[in-house]
N, C-alpha and C positions, 0 to 999 in steps of 0.2 A: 346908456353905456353898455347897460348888456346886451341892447336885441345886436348892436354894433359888433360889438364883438361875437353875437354867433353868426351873424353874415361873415363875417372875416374868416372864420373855420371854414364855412360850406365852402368861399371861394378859394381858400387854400385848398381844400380836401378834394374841389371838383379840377384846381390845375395839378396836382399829385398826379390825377387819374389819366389828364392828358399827358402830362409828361411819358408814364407810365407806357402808354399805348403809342407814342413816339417813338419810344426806347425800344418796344417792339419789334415795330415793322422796320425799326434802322436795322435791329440784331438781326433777322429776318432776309432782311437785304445784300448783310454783308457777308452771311454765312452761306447764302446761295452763291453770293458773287468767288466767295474763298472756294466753296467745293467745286463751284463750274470749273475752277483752273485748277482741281486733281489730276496727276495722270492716273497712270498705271491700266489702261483699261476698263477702268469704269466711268461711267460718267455719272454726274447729279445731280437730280433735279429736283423742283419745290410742286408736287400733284395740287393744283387750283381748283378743283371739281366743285362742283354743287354737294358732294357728300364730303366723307372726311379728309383736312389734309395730310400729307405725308409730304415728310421728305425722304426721298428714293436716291438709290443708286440702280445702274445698271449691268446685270453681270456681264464682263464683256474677258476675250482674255489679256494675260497679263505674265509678269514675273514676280513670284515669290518666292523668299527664302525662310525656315526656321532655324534659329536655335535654341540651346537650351542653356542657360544660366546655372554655373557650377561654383563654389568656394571651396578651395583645400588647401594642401601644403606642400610645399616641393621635399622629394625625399631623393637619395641616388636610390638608383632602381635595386644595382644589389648592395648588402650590407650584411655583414657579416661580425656576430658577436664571437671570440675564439677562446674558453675557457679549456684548461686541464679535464679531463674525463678519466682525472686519478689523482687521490690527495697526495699531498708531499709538502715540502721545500723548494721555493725557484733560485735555482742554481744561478742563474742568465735570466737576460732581458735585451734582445740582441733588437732592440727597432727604438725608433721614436715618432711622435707624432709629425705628420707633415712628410714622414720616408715614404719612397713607393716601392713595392716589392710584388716579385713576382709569384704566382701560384709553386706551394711547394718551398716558400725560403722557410727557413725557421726563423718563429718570430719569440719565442723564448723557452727554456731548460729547466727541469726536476733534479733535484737531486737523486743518483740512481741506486746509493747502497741500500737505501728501506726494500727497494724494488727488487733489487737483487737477493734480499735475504728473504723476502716469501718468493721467489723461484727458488730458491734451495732448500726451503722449508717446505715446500708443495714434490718437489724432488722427491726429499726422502718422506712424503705420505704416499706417494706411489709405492714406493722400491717396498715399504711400509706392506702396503694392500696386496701386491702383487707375492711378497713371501707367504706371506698369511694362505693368499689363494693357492700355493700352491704345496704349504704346508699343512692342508686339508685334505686336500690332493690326495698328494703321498702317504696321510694318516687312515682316510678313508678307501684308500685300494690296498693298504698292507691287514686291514682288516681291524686297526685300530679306532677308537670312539672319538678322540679328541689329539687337537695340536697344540695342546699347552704345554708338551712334556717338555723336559729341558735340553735335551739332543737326542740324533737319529743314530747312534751308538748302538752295537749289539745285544740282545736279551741280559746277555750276563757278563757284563765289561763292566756294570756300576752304574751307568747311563741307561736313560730311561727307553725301552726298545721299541725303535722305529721299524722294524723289519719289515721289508718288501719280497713277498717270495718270486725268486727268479733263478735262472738257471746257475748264476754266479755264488760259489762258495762262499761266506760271510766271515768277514773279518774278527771278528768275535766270537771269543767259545761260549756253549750252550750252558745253559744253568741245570740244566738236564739233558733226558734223552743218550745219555751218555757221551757226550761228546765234552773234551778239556778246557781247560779256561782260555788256553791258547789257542783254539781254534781248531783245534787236530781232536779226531774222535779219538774215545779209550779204546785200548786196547784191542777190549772184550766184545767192541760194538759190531754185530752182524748188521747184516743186511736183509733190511724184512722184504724185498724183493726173491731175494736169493733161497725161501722155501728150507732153511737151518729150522726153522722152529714153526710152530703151529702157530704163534700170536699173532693177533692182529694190528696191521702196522699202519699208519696214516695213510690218506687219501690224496698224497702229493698232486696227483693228476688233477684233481676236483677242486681242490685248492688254487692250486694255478690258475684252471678256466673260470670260477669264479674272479680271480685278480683281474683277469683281462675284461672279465666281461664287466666289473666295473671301472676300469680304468677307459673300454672302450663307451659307455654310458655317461660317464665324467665330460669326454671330449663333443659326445655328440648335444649334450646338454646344453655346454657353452656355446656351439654352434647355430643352436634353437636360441639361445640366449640372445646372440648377435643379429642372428635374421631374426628377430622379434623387433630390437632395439634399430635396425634399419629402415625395417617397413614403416615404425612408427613416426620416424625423421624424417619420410618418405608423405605420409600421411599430413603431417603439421604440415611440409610444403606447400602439399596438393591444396590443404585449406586455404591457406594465404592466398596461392596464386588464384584461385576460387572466388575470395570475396574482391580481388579487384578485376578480375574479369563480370562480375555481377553487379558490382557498383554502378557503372552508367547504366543500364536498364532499372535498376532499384530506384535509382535517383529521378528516370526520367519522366517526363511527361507528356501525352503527345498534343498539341495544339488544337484547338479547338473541340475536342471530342473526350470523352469519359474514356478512360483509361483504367483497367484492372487487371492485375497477373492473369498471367496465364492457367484459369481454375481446374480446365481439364486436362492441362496434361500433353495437347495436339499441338502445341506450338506455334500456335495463334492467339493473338491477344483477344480476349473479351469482352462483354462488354463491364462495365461498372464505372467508378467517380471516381474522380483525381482532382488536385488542385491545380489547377492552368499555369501553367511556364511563364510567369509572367515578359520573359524576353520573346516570345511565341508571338506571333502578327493575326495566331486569332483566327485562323483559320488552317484547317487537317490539311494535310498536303501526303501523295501518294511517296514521296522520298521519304516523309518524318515515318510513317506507318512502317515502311520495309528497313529501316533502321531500327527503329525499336522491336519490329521480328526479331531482326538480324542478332540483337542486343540480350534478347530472350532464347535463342538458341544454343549462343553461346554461353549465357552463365547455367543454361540446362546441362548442358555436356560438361559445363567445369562439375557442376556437380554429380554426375554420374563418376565422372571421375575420382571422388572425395568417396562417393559410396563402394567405390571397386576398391581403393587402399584403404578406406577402414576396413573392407573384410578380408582385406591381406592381411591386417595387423591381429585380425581377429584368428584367424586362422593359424599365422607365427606362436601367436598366445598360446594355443593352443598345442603346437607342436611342443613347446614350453612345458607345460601341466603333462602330456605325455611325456618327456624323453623325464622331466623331474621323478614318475611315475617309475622308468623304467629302471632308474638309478636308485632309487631306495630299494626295488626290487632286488638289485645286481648287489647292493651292500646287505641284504636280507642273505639273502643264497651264500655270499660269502661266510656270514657268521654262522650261517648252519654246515658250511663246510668247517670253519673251523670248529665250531662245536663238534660234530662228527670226531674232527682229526683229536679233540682231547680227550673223547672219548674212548680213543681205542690208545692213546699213551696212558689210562689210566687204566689198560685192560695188563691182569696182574702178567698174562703171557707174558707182555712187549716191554722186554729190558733188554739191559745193555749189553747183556752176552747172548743174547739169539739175535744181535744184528752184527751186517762186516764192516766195513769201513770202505766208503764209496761217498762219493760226491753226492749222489743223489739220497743218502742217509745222514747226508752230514746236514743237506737240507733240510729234512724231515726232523732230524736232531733239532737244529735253531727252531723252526718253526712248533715244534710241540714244546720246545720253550717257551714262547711266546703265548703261544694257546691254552699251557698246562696252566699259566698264571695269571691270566687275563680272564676264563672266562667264571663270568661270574656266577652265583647260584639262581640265578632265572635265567641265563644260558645267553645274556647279551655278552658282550666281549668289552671290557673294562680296560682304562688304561693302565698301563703298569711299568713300574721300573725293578732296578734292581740295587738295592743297598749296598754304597760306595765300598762300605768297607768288610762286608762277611759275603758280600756277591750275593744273595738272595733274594730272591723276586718280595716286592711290596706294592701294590696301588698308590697310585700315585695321591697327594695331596688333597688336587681336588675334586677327585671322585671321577666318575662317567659321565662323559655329554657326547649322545651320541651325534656323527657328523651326516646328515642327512643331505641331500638333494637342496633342500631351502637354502641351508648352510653352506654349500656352495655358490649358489644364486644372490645370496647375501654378500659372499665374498666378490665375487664378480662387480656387484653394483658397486663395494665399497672403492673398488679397483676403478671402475670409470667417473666414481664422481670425485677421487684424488687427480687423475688424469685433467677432469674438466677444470679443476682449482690452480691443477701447474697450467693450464691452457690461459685463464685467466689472468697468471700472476705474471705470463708470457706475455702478456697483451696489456697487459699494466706497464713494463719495462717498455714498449713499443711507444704506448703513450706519456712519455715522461719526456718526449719534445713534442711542441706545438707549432705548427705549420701553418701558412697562410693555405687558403684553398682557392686562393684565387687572384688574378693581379689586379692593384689598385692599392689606394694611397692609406695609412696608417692614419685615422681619424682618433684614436683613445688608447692611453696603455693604462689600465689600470691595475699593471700587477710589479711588485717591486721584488728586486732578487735577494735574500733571504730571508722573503715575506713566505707566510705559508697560506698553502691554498688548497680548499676543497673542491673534491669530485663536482663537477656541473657548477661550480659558482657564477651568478650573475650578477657577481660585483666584481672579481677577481677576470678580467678580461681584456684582450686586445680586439679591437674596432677596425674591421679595414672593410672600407668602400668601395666599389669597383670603377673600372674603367670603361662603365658603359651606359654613363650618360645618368640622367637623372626623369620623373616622373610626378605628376600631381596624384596623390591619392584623395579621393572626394568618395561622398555618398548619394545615391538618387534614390525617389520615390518608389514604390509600386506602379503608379502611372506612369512616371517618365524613363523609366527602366526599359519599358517596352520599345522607345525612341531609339535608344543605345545599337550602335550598330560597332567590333570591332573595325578599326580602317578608320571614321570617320573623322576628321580633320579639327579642329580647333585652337583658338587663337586664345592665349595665357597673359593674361596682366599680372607684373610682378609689382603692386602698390610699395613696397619700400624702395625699391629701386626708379620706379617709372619704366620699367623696361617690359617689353614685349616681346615673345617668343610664341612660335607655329610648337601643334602639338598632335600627336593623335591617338585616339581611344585606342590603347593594346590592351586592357583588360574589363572584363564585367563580374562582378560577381553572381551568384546564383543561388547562394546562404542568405538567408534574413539575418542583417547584423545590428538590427536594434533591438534596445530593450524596452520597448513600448510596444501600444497594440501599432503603430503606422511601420509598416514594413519599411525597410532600406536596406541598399542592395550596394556594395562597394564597386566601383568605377577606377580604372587609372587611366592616366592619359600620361603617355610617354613624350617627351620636352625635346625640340630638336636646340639644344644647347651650345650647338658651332658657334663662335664668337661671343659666347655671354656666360660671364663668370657667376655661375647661380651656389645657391646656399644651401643646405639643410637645414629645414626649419621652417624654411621664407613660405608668408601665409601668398593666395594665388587667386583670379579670379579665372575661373574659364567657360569659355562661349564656343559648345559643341555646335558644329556646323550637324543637325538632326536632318533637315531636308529642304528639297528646294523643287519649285517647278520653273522651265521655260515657256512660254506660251502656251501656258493651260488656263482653263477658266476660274474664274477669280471674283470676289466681291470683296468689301469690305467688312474689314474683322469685325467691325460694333455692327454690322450686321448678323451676325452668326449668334445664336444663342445652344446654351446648352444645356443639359439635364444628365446630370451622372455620364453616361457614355453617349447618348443621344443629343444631335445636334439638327438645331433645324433654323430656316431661314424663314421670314414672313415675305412672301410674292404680292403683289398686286397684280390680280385676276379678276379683270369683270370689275374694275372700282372698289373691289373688296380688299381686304390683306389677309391672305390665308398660309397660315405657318406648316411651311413643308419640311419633312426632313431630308436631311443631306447626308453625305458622306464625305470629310473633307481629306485635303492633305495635310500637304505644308500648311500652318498659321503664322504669319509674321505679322511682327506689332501693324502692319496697315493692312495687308490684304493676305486672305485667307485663300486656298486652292480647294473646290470643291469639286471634288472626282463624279459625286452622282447627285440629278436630284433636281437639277437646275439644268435649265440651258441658256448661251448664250444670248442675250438680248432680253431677258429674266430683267422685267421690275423691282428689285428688292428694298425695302423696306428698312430706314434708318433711325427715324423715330415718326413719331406723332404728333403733330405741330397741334390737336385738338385738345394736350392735357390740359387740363386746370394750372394755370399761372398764378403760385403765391401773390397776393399782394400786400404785405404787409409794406406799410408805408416808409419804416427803418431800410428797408431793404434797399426798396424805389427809388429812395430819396436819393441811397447815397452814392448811384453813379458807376459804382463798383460790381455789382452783381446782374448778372444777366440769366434772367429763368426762365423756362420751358421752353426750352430749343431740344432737349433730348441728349441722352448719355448713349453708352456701349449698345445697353439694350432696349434700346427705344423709352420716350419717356419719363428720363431721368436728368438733372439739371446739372448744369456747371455749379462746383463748390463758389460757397459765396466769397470773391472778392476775384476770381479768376477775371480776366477779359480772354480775346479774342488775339490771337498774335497778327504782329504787323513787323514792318519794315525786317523778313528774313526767317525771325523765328518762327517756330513749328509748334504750335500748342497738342495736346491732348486732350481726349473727352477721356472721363472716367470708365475702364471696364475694358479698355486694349483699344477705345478708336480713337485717332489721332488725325488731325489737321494737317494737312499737307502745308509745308513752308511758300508763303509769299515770293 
C-alpha cells in the first residue's frame, strides 16, 4: 500500500510539472499575440536567440500625453471676511444672506456718539498742546522761567506778570520804577534818556534785541523741528518702497547655476550656492541671468536711496541740536539783559524824580518791574506775581522752572502726537460704516444690530463672495512642482455632483507650505463655471494636462526605469541588453516620449523571459496565477490571482505598464 501510494505522488508531482510548463508557453503565446496588436508606434516582439530571451519593444514614433493627478476643494476665487476696524455698537445691519450687492454698498452701522466724543475729546488735547506751546512761547521771550502763572496781566495789577517788551505802552501800572497803578507814570518820573540826572537807567535797546533774538530762535527751532519730522517721514517711505523693490531679487534664484548677492559691489551676480527654483526647467538661461542683474540693480539704487534720506534726516537732526543750541543761548543773553536792566533800577541814582514821563520810560518803568522782582539771588529770573490785594511783587507758588529749548521741543511733540490722536479718532468716525469692497453675493452675516463688536473681530463679520467665478486650491510635490506651468489646461471631477468642469492653472506657489521635511507648493486651478452651479466646500479631483508630444519618439513606460532623477532604458545591442540613459518627456500611463538617448528602431527591453519561475505547486495548481512574464521593470510577476484581459478590457502590469485593450 505504501510503495502504491508514493508512485501516485511522483506521478501527480511529474503531471503539476507538465501542467505547469503548458501554462507557460500558453501565457507565453498569448502575451506575444496581445502585444503584437499594440499600436502607438511600437512594435513587440518575443528575442528567440540562442542566448537570453527577452521580450522587446521597438522605439518607433508615436503620440503621447501626461498629466498630473491633483485632489482639492472648490473655493470662489475672491472672498471677503468684512469686520469693524473700530469697536462700538452695530447700529444697522443693512444685507442678508443670499443679497447681492455692489462694491461700495454699505453692509452695516456703528453707533456714532462714543466716536463723536473722542473727536471732541482729541479736539480739546490739541487746542490743549497748542496754548501750552505757545504759552512757553510768550513766557520764554518775555524773559520769564515758566507758564504756570495764572494770567498774562501786568507786573502790578495783582496778576501774575506776563510782560512782553515791545514798543506798545502796558495796560497796567508798574509796582515800581515810578510809574501809578493806573498806568500813567508819577508825576516826578524823568526820563533817564533825557540826561536830568547822572543815574543809570536800563538798557531798553538790549533788552528788546535780546526779545527778538529769542522770539526769532523760537521760530527758527520749530522750523528745524518740522524739517527734521519730514525727512524722517520721507525716510520710512524710502524704506518701504526699498524692501519691495528688493524682494524679487532677494527671493530669486537663478536656474540651474549657484546663485550669490552680489559680494563686490560691480553689479554682477557672483558666483556662490542657492537653493534651485524648483519651478525652474534646470537649466541657466541668458534671459533668467539679465533679469536677476536687472533685479540687483535695482534694489541697489532703492538703497542708495535709503542711505541718501537717512543722511537727510541725519543732517535735519542736526540743524535741530543747533537751532535748540542757539535758543538757550538767545534766553541766556536775555536774562543777562535783564539782569543788567535790575541792576542799574537798583543803582541808588535811578529814581523816580530824575526820570520824565515818556512812553519809552513808561516801558523801562514796567519792565524794571518785572526784572526788580523776578531776579533772583543767582541772577536766573524767577517767576513772579503780584499780591491781589497790597499789589506787591511775590514768587510765585511754585518756584522756577526754567523754559529752555528742550521745553519747547517737548511742547511741539506734545502738540503733534494730540494732532495724530484727533487724526485717529477722525478715522474711527470714518470707519463706523462698513462697506462691501467688492460686488458679489452676501454668503454670512454674523453680526447683529445692538450686538457689540470689537476692533478686527473674526467672529463679528459679514461674508461676501465675488462675482468672479470660482477655483480648486490643491497642493503639489517638489518634483511635480516643476511640471506646473501657468495656462495649462485641466479637466475637474466634482464626485458629489458627477459633474465635470474644464479648468486652468492661474496660480503656483513658490513658499514651502508644509509642515514636514517633504516640501509642497500651493497650485490653483481657476473653474470655467458657465452653466454649473458649483459650491464652496465641494471636495474636486483634477487632471493637469502637464505635457504632450505629436509624433515624437516613444517607447513603452515599463520600459523606462529610473533612479532619483536618472532614467535609463535597456537596448538590445549585439544580443546583449545594455542599459542606456535617456532623457525623457511626456510619460503617460503607456508610452513615454524620449527626447535623447534612443533612436528610432532602438530594440528596447520589456522584461526577461529567463527569470526563475516560482513553482510552488499551490500557486500552479490553481489556474489563477501566471508568473514570470515580467512587470514595469523587467522581471517582475503579475500579483497572484491577476489574468490576462480579454473580450475588450485593458489590464495592467504592475509599475505604470499597461496591456493594450483587445
Amino acid at each position: 500500500m505504501t510503495e502504491q501510494t508514493e508512485t501516485t505522488e511522483r506521478e501527480a508531482s511529474a503531471a503539476r510539472k507538465r501542467v505547469a510548463r503548458r501554462q507557460k508557453a500558453i501565457a507565453i503565446a498569448i502575451t506575444t499575440a496581445v502585444l503584437c496588436a499594440a499600436g502607438g508606434g511600437t512594435a513587440f516582439a518575443l528575442a528567440q536567440a540562442s542566448g537570453p530571451s527577452y521580450r522587446t519593444a521597438t522605439a518607433g514614433l508615436g503620440t503621447v500625453a501626461e498629466s498630473l493627478d491633483l485632489t482639492g476643494t472648490v473655493a470662489s476665487v475672491t472672498r471677503r471676511d468684512m469686520a469693524f476696524q473700530v469697536s462700538g455698537t452695530a447700529a444697522s445691519v443693512a444685507v442678508s444672506v443670499g443679497e447681492h450687492v455692489a462694491a461700495g454698498q454699505t453692509l452695516a452701522t456703528l453707533d456714532t456718539d462714543s466716536l463723536q466724543d473722542a473727536i471732541d475729546s482729541a479736539q480739546d488735547a490739541v487746542d490743549s498742546a497748542n496754548d501750552q506751546l505757545e504759552s512757553d512761547l510768550e513766557a520764554q521771550a518775555s524773559g520769564e522761567t515758566s507758564s504756570t502763572s495764572s494770567g498774562s496781566g501786568s507786573a502790578g495789577s495783582g496778576e501774575a506778570g506776563s510782560t512782553v517788551p515791545s514798543g506798545d505802552a502796558p495796560t497796567g501800572g508798574a509796582s515800581s520804577g515810578g510809574a501809578s497803578s493806573g498806568g500813567t507814570p508819577s508825576a516826578g518820573a524823568g526820563n533817564p534818556s533825557s540826561g536830568d540826572s547822572g543815574s543809570a537807567a536800563p538798557d531798553t535797546t538790549a533788552i528788546e534785541a535780546a526779545v527778538a533774538a529769542v522770539q526769532a530762535a523760537q521760530q527758527t527751532l520749530l522750523a528745524q523741528y518740522q524739517s527734521a519730522t519730514d525727512a524722517h517721514d520721507v525716510a520710512e517711505q524710502t524704506i518701504a518702497s526699498s524692501d519691495e523693490t528688493c524682494r524679487p531679487f532677494l527671493e530669486a534664484t537663478l536656474a540651474g547655476e549657484d546663485v550669490d548677492a552680489d559680494a563686490d559691489g560691480d553689479g554682477a551676480v557672483d558666483g556662490g550656492s542657492s537653493t534651485a527654483d524648483p519651478s525652474s526647467s534646470g537649466s541657466a538661461s541668458g534671459e533668467d541671468l539679465a533679469t536677476l542683474q536687472a533685479q540687483l540693480t535695482a534694489c541697489q539704487a532703492a538703497i542708495r536711496s535709503v542711505q541718501t534720506d537717512q543722511e537727510s534726516v541725519s543732517t535735519a537732526q542736526q540743524a535741530v541740536l543747533d537751532a535748540a543750541s542757539a535758543l538757550d543761548s538767545a534766553v541766556s543773553d536775555l536774562r543777562a539783559a535783564a539782569t543788567a536792566a535790575a541792576s542799574a533800577i537798583s543803582d541808588p541814582d535811578f529814581t523816580a524824580e530824575t526820570t520824565s514821563v515818556t512812553s519809552n520810560s513808561l516801558r523801562v518803568a514796567t519792565l524794571a518791574s518785572v526784572v526788580t522782582s523776578a531776579v533772583a539771588a543767582d541772577g536766573d529770573v524767577a517767576v513772579t506775581g503780584s499780591d491781589s490785594a497790597s499789589g506787591s511783587s511775590a514768587p510765585s507758588a511754585g518756584g522756577s522752572a526754567t523754559i529752555t529749548a528742550d521745553t519747547i521741543l517737548s511742547d511741539q511733540a506734545a502738540v503733534d502726537s494730540a494732532e495724530a490722536q484727533l487724526a485717529i479718532a477722525q478715522a474711527d468716525l470714518a470707519f463706523a460704516t462698513l462697506s462691501s469692497p467688492i460686488d458679489g453675493t452676501v454668503a454670512a452675516v454674523s453680526i447683529t444690530a445692538g450686538g457689540t463688536v470689537s476692533a478686527g473681530s473674526t467672529d463679528a463679520v459679514i461674508t461676501v463672495v465675488g462675482d468672479d467665478g470660482y477655483a480648486v486650491s490643491s497642493t503639489v510635490t517638489l518634483t511635480n512642482v516643476a511640471k506646473l506651468e501657468v495656462g495649462q489646461t485641466a479637466t475637474v471631477e466634482l464626485p458629489s455632483s458627477g459633474t465635470t468642469v474644464s479648468g486652468t492653472v492661474s496660480a503656483i506657489g513658490l513658499l514651502d507650505t508644509s509642515d514636514s521635511s517633504t516640501p509642497s507648493y500651493d497650485v490653483t486651478i481657476a473653474l470655467d463655471d458657465a452653466g454649473h452651479a458649483l459650491v464652496n466646500g465641494t471636495s474636486a479631483s483634477v487632471a493637469v494636462a502637464v505635457a504632450a508630444g505629436d509624433s515624437v519618439l516613444t517607447v513603452p513606460t515599463s520600459a523606462v526605469h529610473r533612479s532619483g532623477t536618472e532614467y535609463t532604458v535597456d537596448v538590445i545591442r549585439d544580443g546583449t541588453s545594455t542599459a542606456t540613459p535617456v532623457k525623457i518627456g511626456a510619460m503617460g500611463s503607456e508610452l513615454t516620449e524620449i527626447s535623447s538617448g534612443l533612436a528610432e528602431g532602438d530594440e528596447v527591453v520589456l522584461a526577461d523571459l529567463d527569470e526563475a519561475i516560482p513553482s510552488d505547486d499551490a500557486d500552479t495548481d490553481s489556474g489563477t496565477g501566471l508568473t514570470g512574464l515580467g512587470g514595469a521593470t523587467g522581471g517582475g510577476s503579475l500579483p497572484a490571482g491577476g489574468t490576462f484581459p480579454g473580450g475588450g478590457a485593458g489590464g495592467s502590469f504592475p509599475g505604470g505598464g499597461s496591456l493594450p485593450a483587445q
